[in-house]
N, CA, C and O atoms as a CHARMM CRD file, in Angstrom:
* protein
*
  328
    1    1 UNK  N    -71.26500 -58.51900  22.21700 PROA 1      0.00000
    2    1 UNK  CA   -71.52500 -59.92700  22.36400 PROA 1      0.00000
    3    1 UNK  C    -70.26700 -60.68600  21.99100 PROA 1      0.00000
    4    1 UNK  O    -69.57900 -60.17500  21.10700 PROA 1      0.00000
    5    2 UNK  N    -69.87400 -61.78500  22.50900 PROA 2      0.00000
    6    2 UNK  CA   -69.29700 -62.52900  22.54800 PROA 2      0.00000
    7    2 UNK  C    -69.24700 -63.99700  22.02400 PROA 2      0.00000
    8    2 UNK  O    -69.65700 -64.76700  22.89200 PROA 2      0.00000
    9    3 UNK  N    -68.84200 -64.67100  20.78100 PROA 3      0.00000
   10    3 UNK  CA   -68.93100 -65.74000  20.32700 PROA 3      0.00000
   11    3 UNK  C    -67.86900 -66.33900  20.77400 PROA 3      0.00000
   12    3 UNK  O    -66.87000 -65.68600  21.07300 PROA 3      0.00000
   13    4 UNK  N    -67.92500 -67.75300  20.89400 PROA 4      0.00000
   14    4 UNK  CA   -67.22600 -68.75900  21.36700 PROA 4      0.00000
   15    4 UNK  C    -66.45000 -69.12700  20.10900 PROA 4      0.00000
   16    4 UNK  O    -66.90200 -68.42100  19.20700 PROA 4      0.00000
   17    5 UNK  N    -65.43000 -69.96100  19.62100 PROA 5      0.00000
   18    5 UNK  CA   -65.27800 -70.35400  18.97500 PROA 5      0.00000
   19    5 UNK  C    -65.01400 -72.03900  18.99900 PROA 5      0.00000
   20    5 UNK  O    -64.55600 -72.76700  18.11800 PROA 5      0.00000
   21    6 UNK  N    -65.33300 -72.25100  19.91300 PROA 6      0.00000
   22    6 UNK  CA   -65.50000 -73.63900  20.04500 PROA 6      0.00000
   23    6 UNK  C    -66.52900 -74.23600  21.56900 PROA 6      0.00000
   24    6 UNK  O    -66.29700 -73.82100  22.70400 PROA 6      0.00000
   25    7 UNK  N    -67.47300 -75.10300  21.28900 PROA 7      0.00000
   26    7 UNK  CA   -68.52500 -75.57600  21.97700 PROA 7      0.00000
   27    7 UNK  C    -67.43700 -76.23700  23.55700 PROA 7      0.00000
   28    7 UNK  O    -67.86000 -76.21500  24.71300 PROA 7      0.00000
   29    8 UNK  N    -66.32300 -76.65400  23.21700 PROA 8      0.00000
   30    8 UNK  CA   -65.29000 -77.10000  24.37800 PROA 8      0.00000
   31    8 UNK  C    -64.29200 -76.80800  24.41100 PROA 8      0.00000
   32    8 UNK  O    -64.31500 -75.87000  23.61500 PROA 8      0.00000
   33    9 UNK  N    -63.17600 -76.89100  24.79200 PROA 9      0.00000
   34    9 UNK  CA   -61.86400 -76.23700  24.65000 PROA 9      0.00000
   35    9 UNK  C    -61.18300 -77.29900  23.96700 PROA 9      0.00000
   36    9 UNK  O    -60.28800 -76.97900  23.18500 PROA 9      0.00000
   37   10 UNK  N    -61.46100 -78.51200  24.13300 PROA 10     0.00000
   38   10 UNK  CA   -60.77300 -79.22600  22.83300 PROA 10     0.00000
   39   10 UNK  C    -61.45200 -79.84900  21.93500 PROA 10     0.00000
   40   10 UNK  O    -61.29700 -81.02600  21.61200 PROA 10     0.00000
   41   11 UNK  N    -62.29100 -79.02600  21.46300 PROA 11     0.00000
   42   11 UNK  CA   -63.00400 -79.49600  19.98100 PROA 11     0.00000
   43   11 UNK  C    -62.41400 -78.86100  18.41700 PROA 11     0.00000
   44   11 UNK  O    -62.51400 -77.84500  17.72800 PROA 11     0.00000
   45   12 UNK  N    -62.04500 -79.60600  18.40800 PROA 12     0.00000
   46   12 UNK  CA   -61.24500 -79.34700  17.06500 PROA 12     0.00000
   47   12 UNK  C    -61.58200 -79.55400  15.56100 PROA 12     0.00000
   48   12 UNK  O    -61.46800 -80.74100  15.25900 PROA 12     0.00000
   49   13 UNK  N    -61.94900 -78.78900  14.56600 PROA 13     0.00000
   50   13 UNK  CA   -61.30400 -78.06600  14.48300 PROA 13     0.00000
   51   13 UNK  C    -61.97000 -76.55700  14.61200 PROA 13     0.00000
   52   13 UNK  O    -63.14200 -76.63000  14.24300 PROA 13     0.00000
   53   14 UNK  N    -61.67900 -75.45800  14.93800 PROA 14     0.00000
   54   14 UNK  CA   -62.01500 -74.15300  15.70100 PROA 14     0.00000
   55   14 UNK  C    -63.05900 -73.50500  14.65400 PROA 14     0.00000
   56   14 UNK  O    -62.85600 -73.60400  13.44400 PROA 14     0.00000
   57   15 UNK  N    -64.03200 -72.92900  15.10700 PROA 15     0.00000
   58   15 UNK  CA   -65.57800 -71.90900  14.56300 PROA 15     0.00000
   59   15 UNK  C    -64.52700 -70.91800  14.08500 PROA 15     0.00000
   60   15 UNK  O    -63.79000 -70.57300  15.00900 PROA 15     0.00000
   61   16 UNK  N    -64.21300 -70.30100  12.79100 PROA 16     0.00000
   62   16 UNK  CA   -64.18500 -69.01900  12.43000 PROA 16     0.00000
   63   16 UNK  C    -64.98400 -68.21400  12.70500 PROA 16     0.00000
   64   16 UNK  O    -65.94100 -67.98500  11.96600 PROA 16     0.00000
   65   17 UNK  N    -64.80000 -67.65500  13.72400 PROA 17     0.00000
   66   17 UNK  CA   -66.18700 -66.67800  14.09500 PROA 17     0.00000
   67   17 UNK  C    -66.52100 -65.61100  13.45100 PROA 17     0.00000
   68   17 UNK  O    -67.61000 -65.04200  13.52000 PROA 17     0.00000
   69   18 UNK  N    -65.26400 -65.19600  12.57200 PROA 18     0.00000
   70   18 UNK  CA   -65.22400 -63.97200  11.67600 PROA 18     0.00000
   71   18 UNK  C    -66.62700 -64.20000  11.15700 PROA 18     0.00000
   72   18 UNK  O    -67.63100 -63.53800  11.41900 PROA 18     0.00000
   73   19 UNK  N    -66.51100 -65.25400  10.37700 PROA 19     0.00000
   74   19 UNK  CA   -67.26200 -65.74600   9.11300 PROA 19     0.00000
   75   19 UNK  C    -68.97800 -65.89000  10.01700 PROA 19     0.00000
   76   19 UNK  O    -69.97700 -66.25700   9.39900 PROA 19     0.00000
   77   20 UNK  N    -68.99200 -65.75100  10.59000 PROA 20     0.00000
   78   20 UNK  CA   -70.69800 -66.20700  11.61300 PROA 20     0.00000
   79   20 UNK  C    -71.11600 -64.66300  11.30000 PROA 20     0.00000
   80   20 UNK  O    -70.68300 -63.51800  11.42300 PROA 20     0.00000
   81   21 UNK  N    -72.50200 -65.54900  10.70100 PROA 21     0.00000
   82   21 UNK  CA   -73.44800 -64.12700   9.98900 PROA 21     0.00000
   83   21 UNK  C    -74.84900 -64.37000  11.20100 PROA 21     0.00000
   84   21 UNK  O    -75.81300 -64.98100  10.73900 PROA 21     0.00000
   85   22 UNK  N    -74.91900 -64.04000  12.26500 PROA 22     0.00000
   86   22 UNK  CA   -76.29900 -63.81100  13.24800 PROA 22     0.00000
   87   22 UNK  C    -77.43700 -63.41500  12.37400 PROA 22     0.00000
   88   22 UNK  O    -77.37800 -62.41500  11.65800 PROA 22     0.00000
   89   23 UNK  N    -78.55000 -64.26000  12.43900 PROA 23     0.00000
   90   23 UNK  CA   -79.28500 -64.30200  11.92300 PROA 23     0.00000
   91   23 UNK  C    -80.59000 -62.68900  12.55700 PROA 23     0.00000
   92   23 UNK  O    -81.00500 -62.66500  13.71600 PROA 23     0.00000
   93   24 UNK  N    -80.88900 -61.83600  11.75200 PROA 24     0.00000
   94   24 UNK  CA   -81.93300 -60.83500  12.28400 PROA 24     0.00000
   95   24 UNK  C    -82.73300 -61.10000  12.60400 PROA 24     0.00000
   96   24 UNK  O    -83.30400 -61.95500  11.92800 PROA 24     0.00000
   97   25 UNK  N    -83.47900 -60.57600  13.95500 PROA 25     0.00000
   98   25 UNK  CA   -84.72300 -61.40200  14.42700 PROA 25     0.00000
   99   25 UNK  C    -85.96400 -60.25800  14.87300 PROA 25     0.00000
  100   25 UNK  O    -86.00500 -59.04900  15.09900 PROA 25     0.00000
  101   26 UNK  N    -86.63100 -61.04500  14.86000 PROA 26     0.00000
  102   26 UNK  CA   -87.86500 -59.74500  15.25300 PROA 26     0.00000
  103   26 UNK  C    -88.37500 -60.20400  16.69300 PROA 26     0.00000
  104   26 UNK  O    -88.05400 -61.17500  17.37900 PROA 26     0.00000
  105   27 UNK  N    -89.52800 -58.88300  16.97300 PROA 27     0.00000
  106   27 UNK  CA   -90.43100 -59.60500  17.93000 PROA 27     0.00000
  107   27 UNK  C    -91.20100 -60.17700  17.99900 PROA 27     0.00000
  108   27 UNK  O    -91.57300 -60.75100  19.02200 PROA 27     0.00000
  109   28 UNK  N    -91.98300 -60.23900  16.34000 PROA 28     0.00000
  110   28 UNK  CA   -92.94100 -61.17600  16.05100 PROA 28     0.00000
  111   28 UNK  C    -92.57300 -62.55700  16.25800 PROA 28     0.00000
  112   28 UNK  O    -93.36000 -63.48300  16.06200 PROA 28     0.00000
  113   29 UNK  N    -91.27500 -62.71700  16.68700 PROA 29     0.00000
  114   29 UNK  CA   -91.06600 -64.29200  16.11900 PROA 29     0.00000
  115   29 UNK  C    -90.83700 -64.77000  17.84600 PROA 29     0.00000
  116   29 UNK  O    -90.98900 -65.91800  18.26200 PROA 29     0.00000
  117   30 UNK  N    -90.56200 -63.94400  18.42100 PROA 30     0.00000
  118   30 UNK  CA   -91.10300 -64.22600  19.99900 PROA 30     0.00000
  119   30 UNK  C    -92.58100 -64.78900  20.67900 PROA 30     0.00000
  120   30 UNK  O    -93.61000 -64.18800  20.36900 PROA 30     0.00000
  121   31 UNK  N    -92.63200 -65.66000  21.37300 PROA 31     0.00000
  122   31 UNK  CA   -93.88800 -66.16100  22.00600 PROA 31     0.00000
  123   31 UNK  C    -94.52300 -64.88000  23.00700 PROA 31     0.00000
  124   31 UNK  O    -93.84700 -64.04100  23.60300 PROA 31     0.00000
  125   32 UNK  N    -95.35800 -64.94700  23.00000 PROA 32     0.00000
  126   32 UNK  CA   -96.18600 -63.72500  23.64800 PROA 32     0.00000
  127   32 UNK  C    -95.33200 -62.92800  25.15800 PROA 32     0.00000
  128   32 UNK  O    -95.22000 -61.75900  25.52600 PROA 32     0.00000
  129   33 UNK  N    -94.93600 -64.03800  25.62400 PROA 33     0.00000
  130   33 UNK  CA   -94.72800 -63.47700  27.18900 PROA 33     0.00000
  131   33 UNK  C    -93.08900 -63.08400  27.16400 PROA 33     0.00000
  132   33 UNK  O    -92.77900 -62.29900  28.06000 PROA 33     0.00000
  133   34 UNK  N    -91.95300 -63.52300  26.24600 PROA 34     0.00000
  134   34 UNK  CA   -90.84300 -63.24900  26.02600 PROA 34     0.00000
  135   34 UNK  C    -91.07300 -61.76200  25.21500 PROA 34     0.00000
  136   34 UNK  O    -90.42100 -60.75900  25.50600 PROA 34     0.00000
  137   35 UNK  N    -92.01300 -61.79500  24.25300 PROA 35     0.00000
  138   35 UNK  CA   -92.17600 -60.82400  23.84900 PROA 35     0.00000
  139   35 UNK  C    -92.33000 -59.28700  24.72300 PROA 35     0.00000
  140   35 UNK  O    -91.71900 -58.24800  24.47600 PROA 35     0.00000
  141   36 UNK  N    -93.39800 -59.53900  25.85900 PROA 36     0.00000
  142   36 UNK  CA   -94.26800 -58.32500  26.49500 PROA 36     0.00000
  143   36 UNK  C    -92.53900 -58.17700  27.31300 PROA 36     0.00000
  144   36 UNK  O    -91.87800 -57.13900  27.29500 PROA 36     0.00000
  145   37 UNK  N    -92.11900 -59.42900  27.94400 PROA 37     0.00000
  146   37 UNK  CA   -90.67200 -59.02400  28.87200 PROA 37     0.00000
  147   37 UNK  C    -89.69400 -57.80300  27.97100 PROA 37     0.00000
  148   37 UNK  O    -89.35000 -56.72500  28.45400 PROA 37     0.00000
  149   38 UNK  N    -89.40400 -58.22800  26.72900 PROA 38     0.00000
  150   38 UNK  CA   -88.77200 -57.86600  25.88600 PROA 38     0.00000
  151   38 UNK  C    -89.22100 -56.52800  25.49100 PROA 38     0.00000
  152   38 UNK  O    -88.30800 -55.71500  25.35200 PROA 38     0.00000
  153   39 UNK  N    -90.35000 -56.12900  25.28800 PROA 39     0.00000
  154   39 UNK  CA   -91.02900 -54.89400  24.75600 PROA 39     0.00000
  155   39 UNK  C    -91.01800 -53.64500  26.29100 PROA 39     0.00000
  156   39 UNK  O    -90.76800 -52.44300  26.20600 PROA 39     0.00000
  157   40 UNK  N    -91.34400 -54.36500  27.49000 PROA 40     0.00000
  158   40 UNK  CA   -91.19800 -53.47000  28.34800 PROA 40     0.00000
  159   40 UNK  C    -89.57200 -53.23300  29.01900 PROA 40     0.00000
  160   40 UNK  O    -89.23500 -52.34100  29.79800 PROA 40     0.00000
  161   41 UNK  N    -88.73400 -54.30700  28.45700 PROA 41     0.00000
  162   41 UNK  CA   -87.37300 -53.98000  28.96500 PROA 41     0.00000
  163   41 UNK  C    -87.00100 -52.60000  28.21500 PROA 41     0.00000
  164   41 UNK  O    -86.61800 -51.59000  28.80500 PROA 41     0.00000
  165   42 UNK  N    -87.16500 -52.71100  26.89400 PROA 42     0.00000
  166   42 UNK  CA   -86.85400 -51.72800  25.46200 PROA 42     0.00000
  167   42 UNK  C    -87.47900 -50.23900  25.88600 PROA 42     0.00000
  168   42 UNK  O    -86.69900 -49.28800  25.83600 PROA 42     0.00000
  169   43 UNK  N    -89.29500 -49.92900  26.43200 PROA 43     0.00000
  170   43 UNK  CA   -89.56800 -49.22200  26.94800 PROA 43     0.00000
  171   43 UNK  C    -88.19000 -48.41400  27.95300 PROA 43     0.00000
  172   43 UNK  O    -87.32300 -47.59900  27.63700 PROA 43     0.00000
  173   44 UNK  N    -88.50400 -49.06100  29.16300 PROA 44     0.00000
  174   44 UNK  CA   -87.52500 -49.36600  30.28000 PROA 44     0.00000
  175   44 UNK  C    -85.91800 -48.04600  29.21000 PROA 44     0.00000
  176   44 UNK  O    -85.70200 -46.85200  29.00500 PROA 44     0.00000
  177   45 UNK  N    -85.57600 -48.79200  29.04400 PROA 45     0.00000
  178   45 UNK  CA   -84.65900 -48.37100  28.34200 PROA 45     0.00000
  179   45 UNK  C    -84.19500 -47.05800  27.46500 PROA 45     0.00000
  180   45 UNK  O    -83.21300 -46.32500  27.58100 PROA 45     0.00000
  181   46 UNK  N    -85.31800 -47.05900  26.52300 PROA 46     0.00000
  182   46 UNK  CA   -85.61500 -45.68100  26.37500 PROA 46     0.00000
  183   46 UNK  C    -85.87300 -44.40300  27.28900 PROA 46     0.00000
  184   46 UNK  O    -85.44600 -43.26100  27.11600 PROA 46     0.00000
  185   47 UNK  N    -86.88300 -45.01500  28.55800 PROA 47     0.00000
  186   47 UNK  CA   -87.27600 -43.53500  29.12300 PROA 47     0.00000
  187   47 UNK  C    -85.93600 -43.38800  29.89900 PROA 47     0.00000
  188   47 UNK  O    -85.42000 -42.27200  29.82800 PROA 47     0.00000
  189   48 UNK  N    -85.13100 -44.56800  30.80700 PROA 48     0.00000
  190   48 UNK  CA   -83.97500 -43.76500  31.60700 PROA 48     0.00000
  191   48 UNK  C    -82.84600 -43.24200  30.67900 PROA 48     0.00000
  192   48 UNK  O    -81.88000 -42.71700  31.23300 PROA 48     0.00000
  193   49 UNK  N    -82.86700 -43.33600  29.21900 PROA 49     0.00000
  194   49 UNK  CA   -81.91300 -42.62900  28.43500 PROA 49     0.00000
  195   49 UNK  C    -82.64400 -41.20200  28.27000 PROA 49     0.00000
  196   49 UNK  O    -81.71700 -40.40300  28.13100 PROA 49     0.00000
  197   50 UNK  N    -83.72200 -40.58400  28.22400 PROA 50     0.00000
  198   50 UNK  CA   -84.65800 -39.42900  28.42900 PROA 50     0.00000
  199   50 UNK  C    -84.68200 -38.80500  29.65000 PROA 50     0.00000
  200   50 UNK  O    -85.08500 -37.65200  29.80500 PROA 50     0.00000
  201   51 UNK  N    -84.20200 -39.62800  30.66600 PROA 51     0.00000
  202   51 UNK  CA   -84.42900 -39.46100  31.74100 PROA 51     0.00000
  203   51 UNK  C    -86.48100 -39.34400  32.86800 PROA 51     0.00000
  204   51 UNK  O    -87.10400 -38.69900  33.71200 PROA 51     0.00000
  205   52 UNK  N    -86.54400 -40.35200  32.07100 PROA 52     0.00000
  206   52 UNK  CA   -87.94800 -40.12600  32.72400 PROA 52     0.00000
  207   52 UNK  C    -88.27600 -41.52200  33.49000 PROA 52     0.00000
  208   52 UNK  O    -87.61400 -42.47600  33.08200 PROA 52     0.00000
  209   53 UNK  N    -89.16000 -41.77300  34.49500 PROA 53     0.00000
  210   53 UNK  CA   -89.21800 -42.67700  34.72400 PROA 53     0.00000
  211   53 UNK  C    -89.78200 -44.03800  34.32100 PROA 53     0.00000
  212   53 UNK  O    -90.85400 -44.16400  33.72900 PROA 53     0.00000
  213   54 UNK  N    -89.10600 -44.89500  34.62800 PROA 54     0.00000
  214   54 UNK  CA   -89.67200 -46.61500  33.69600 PROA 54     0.00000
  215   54 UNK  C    -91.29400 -46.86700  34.04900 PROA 54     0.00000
  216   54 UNK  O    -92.18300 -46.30700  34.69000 PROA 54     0.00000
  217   55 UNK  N    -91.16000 -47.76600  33.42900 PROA 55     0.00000
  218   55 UNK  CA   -92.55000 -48.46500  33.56800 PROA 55     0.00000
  219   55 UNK  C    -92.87200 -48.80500  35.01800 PROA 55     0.00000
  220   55 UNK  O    -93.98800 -48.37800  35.31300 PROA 55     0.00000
  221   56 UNK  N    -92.04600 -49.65200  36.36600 PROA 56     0.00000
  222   56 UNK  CA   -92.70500 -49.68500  37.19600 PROA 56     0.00000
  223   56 UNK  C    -92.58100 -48.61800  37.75900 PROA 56     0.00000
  224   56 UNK  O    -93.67000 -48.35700  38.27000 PROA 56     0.00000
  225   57 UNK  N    -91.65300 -47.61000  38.02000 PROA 57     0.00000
  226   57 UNK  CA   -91.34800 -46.37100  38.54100 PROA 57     0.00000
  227   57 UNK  C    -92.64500 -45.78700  38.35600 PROA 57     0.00000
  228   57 UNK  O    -93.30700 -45.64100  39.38300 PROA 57     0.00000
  229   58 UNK  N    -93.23600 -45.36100  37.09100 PROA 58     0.00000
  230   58 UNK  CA   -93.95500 -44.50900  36.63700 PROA 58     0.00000
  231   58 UNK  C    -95.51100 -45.58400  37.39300 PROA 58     0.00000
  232   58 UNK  O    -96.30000 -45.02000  38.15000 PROA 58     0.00000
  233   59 UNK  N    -95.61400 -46.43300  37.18100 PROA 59     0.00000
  234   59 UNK  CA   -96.94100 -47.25900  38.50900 PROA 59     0.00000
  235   59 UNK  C    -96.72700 -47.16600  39.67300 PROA 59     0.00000
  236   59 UNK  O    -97.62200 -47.82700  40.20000 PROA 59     0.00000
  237   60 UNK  N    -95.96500 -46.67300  40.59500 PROA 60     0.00000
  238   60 UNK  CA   -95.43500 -46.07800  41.24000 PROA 60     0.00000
  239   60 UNK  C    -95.90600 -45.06300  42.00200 PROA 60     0.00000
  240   60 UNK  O    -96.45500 -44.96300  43.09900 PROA 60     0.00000
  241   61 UNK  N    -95.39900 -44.02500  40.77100 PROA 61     0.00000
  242   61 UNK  CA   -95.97300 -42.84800  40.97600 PROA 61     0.00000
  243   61 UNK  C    -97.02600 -42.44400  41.09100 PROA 61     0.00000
  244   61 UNK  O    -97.34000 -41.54800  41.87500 PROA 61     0.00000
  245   62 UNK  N    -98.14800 -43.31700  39.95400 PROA 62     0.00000
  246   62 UNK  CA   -99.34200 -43.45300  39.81800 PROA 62     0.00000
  247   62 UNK  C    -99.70800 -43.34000  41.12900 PROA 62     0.00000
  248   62 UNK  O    -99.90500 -42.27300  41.71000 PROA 62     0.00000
  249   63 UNK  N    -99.82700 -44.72300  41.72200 PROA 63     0.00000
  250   63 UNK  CA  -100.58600 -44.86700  43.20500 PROA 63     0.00000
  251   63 UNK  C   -100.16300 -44.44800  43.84200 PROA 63     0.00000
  252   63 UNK  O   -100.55700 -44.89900  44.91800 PROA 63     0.00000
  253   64 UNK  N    -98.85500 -43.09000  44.07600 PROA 64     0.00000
  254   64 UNK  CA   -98.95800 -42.21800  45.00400 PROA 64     0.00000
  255   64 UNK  C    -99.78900 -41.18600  44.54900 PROA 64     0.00000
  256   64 UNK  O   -100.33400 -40.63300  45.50400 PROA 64     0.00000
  257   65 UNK  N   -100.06400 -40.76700  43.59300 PROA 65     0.00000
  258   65 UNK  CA  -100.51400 -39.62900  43.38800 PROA 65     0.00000
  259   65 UNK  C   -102.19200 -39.94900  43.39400 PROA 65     0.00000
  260   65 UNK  O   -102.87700 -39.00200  43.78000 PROA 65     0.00000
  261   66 UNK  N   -102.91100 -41.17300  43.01000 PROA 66     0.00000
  262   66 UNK  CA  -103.90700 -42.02200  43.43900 PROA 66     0.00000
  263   66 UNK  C   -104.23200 -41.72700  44.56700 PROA 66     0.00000
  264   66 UNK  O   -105.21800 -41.03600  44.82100 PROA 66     0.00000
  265   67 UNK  N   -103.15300 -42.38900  45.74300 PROA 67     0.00000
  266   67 UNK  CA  -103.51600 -42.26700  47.18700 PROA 67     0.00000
  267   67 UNK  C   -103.47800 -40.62000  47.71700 PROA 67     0.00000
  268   67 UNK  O   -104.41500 -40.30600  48.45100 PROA 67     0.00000
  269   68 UNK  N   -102.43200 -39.51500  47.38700 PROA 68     0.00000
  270   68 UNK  CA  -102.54300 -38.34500  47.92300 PROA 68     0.00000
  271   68 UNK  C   -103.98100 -37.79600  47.34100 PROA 68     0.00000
  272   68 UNK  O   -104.60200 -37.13900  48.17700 PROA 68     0.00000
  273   69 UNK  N   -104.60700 -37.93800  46.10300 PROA 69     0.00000
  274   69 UNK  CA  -105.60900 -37.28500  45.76600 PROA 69     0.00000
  275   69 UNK  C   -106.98900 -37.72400  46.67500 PROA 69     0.00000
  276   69 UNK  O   -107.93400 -36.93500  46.68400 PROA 69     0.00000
  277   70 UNK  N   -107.06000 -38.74200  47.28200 PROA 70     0.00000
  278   70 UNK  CA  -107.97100 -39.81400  47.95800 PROA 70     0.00000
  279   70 UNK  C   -107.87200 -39.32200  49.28300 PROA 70     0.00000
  280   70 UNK  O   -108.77200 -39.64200  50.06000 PROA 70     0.00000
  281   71 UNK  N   -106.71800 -38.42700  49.78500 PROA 71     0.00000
  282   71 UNK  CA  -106.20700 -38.34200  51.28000 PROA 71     0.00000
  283   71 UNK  C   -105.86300 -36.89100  51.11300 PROA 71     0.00000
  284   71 UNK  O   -104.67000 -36.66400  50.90700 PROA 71     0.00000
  285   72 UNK  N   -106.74700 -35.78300  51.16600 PROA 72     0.00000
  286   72 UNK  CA  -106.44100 -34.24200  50.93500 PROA 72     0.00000
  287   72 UNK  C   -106.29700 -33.94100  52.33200 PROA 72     0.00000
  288   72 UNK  O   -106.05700 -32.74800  52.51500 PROA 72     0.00000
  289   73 UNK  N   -106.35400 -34.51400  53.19600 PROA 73     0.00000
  290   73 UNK  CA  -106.54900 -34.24300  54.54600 PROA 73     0.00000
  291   73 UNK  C   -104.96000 -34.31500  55.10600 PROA 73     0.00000
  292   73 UNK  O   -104.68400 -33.65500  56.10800 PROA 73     0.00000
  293   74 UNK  N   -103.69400 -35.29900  54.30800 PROA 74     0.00000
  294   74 UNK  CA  -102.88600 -35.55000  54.64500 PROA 74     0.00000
  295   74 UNK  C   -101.67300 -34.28700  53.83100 PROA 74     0.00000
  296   74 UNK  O   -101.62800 -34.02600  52.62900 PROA 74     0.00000
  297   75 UNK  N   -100.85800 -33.72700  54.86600 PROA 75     0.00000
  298   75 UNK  CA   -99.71600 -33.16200  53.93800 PROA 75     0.00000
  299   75 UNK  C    -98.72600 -33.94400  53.50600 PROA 75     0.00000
  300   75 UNK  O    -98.04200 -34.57500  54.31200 PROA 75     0.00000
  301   76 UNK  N    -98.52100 -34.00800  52.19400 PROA 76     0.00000
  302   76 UNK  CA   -97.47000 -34.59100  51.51600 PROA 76     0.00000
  303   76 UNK  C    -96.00400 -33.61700  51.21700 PROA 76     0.00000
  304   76 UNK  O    -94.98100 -34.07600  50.71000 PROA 76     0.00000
  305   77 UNK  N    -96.18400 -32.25900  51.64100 PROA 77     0.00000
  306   77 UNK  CA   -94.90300 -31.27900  51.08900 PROA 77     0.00000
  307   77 UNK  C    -93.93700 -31.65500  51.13700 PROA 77     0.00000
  308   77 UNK  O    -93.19300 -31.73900  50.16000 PROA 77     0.00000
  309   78 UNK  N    -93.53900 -32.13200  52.74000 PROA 78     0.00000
  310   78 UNK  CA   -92.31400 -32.35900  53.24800 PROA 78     0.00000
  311   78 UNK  C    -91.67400 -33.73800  53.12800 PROA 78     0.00000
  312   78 UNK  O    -90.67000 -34.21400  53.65700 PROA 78     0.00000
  313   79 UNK  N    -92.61300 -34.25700  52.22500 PROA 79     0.00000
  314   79 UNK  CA   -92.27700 -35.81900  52.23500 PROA 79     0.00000
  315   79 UNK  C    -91.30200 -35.81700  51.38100 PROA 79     0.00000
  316   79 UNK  O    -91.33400 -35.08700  50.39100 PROA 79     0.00000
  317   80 UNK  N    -89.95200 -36.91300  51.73200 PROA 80     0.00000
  318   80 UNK  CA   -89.09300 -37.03400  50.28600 PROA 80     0.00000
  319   80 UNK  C    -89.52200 -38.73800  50.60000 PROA 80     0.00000
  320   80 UNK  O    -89.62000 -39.43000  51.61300 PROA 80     0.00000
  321   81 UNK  N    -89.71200 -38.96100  49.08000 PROA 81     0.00000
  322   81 UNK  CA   -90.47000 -40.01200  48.70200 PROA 81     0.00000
  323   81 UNK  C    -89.46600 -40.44000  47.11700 PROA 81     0.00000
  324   81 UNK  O    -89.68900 -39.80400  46.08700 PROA 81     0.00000
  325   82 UNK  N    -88.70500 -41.24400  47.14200 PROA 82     0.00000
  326   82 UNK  CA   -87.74000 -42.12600  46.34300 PROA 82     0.00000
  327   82 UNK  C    -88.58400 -43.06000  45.48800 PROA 82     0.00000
  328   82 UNK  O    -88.04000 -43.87700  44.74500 PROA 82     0.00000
């Protein structure tokens, strides 16, 4: 991250940015819907460092595997499906 040290380029006199202590924050202190964005980005995040697939990836998958179980009549082998 990147701090500015000044709000304009000629505001004088200059933010020691050294000295700027960022305050720790939680998710509790998030409103509900910044929160759920925030909690499923973090998800998100974790599984492609595991290598598994994210949250919509993995709903995804779901309703293919939903729809092939619903459709036994159809071959899926040869399908490459991204």
């Amino acid at each position: 991250m990147e701090w500015w040290d000044a709000p304009c380029q000629t505001d004088f006199p200059k933010i020691n940015i050294q000295k700027v202590q960022p305050e720790n924050s939680n998710l509790s202190d998030l409103d509900g819907e910044t929160r759920q964005t925030v909690e499923k980005m973090m998800f998100d995040q974790r599984q492609k460092a595991l290598g598994l697939p994210t949250a919509d990836e993995q709903k995804k998958l779901d309703i293919l595997e939903k729809f092939k179980a619903s459709h036994p009549e159809m071959d899926f082998s040869n399908a490459k499906i991204n």
